[in-house]
C-alpha positions, 0 to 999 in steps of 0.5 A, spaced: 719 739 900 721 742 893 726 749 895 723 755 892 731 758 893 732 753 887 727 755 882 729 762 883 736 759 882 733 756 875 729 762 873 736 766 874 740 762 870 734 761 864 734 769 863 740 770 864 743 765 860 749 762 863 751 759 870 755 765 871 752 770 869 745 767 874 751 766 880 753 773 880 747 776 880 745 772 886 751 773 888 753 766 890 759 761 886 758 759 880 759 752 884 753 753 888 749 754 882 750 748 878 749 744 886 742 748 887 741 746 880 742 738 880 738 738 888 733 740 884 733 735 878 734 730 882 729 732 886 724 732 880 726 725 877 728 729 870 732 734 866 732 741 866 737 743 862 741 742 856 748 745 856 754 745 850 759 750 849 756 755 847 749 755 850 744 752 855 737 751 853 731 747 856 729 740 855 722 739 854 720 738 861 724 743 863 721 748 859 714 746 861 717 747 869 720 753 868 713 757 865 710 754 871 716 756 876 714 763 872 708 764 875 709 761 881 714 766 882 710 771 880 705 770 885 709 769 891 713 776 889 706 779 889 703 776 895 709 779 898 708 786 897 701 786 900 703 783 905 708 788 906 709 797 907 710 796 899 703 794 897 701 800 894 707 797 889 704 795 883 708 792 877 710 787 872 707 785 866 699 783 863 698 779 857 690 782 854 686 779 848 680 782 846 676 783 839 678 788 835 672 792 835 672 792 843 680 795 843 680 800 839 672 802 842 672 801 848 678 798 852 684 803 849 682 808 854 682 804 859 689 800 858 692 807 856 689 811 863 691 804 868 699 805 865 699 812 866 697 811 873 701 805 875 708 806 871 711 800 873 707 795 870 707 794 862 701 790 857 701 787 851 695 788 847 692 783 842 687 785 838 683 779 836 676 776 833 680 769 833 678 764 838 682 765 844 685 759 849 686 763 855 689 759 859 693 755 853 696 762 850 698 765 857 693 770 856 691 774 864 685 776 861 680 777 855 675 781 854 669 777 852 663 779 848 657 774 850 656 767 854 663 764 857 661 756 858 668 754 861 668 753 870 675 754 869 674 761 867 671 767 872 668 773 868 666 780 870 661 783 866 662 791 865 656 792 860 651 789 855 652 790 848 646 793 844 645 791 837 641 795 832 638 793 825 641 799 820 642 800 812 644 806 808 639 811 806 641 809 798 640 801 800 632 804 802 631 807 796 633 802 792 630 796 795 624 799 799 622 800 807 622 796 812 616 797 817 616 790 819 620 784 820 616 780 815 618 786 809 626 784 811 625 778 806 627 778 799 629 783 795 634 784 802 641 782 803 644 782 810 652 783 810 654 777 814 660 777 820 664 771 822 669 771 827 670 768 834 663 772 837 658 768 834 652 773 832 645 770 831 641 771 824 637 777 825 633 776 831 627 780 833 622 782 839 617 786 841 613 783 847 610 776 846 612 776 839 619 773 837 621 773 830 628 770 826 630 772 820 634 769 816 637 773 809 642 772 803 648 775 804 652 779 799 658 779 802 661 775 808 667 779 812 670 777 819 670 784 823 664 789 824 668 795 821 667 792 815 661 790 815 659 797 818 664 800 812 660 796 807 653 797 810 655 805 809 656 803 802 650 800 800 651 793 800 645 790 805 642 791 812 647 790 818 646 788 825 651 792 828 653 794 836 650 801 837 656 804 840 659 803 834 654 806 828 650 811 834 654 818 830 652 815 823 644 814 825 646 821 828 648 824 822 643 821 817 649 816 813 646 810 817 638 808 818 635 805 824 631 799 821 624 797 826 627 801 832 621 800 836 623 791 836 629 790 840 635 784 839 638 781 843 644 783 847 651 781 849 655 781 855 661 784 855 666 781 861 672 782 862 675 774 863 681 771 867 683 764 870 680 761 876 686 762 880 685 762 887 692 767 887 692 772 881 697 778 881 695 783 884 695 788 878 690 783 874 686 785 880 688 791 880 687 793 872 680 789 873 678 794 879 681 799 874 676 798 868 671 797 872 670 804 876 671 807 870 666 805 865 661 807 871 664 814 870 664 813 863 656 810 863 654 816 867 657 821 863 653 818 857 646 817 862 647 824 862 648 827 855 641 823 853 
């Protein structure tokens, strides 16, 4: 059976990067780190590491094992404080992958409240409309706008995403009102996003009726705020979440096309790998975003 001492071993000499230094913070001889170190390479039939005069490095075998020993180590740390009087202790490092749009709407606030209730735990945010591998990129969770068709992934839905049809009042005076579906073909253009969230063409329904229109584009960009940025300019018709354009249809700078036909909605969840072991700060930042937005969807059933 492999010894777990050993792997800690590893990981010490790795991060430190020298067999003295790894021996002086476990407080052992630098003797017994390089044996604890050979019993693990023979135990695994292959070579960790590489060494010269100036510094170690990993083999490739090596570096696959040590990012696995990582979150092994990890997860053994973090099963340890809740099973001792530390479980209240929350602490370590998340990696978060989400759209642009979702971070900078909907998610800052809440990563930015969970760090200042729990200070021990850091987080790198990624902002993205690229496709995420979640497992391949090391990414803890992502924030997902749509279908998840991956078993190896669980997902937390925290909302739907409504989308409205909208256009810039100059736009309509330009090119004529739309009172229905059929009234959005031509002269009209629509103002296309193309990013990781696929977003069908216009799609309506009204009862028993269901209707898909597929426009021209006149420009085609990769993150809905420039698309809402150029559908505030009057260059096309857009499909936009609500959340998003709701002050511009306040204020008048935007126009809610066909309102009383609704388009499809999009679930928003938070996504992560199913382990049957995840550190208890990922369960933790879940529960934590998940209360809030309750809080946050409250407040906001108030107001209208």
């Amino acid at each position: 059976m492999m010894d777990l001492n050993n792997i800690t071993i590893l990981n010490q000499v790795i991060d430190s990067g020298s067999f003295t230094q790894a021996a002086i913070n476990l407080g052992m001889t630098k003797s017994t780190v390089s044996r604890k170190l050979a019993e693990l390479e023979e135990h695994l039939g292959v070579k960790l590491i590489t060494r010269s005069t100036r510094k170690l490095g990993l083999t490739q075998e090596g570096e696959i094992f040590y990012q696995a020993s990582v979150k092994v180590l990890d997860i053994m740390q973090q099963t340890e404080l809740e099973l001792t009087a530390n479980q209240n202790l929350i602490r370590g490092h998340l990696n978060l992958a989400m759209p642009v749009e979702i971070g900078h709407n909907v998610m800052s606030d809440y990563i930015n409240s969970f760090l200042i209730r729990y200070p021990e735990v850091s987080i790198n945010v990624e902002m993205t409309n690229r496709e995420v591998d979640i497992i391949g990129d090391g990414i803890d969770l992502y924030v997902q706008v749509g279908e998840i068709n991956d078993s190896s992934l669980v997902a937390r839905t925290i909302d739907f995403s409504e989308r409205v049809i909208v256009a810039s009042p100059e736009y309509l005076k330009t090119y004529g009102n739309i009172e229905t579906p059929e009234d959005l073909y031509a002269p009209h253009h629509q103002i296309k996003v193309v990013n990781a969230v696929k977003v069908p063409n216009l799609y309506f329904n009204q009862l028993d009726k269901a209707i898909r229109v597929n426009l021209p584009y006149r420009l085609k960009v990769n993150t809905i705020t420039a698309c809402k940025s150029a559908c505030l300019s009057g260059l096309g018709i857009a499909s936009l979440p609500e959340f998003l354009c709701r002050k511009h249809i306040k204020n008048g700078e935007l126009i809610q096309i066909l309102p009383d036909w609704d388009l499809p909605k999009a679930a928003i969840s938070l996504v992560f790998p199913q382990n049957k072991l995840i550190p208890k700060r990922l369960r933790v930042f879940i529960d934590h975003v998940l209360e809030l937005f309750e809080l946050t969807a409250a407040e906001r059933n108030k107001i209208e």
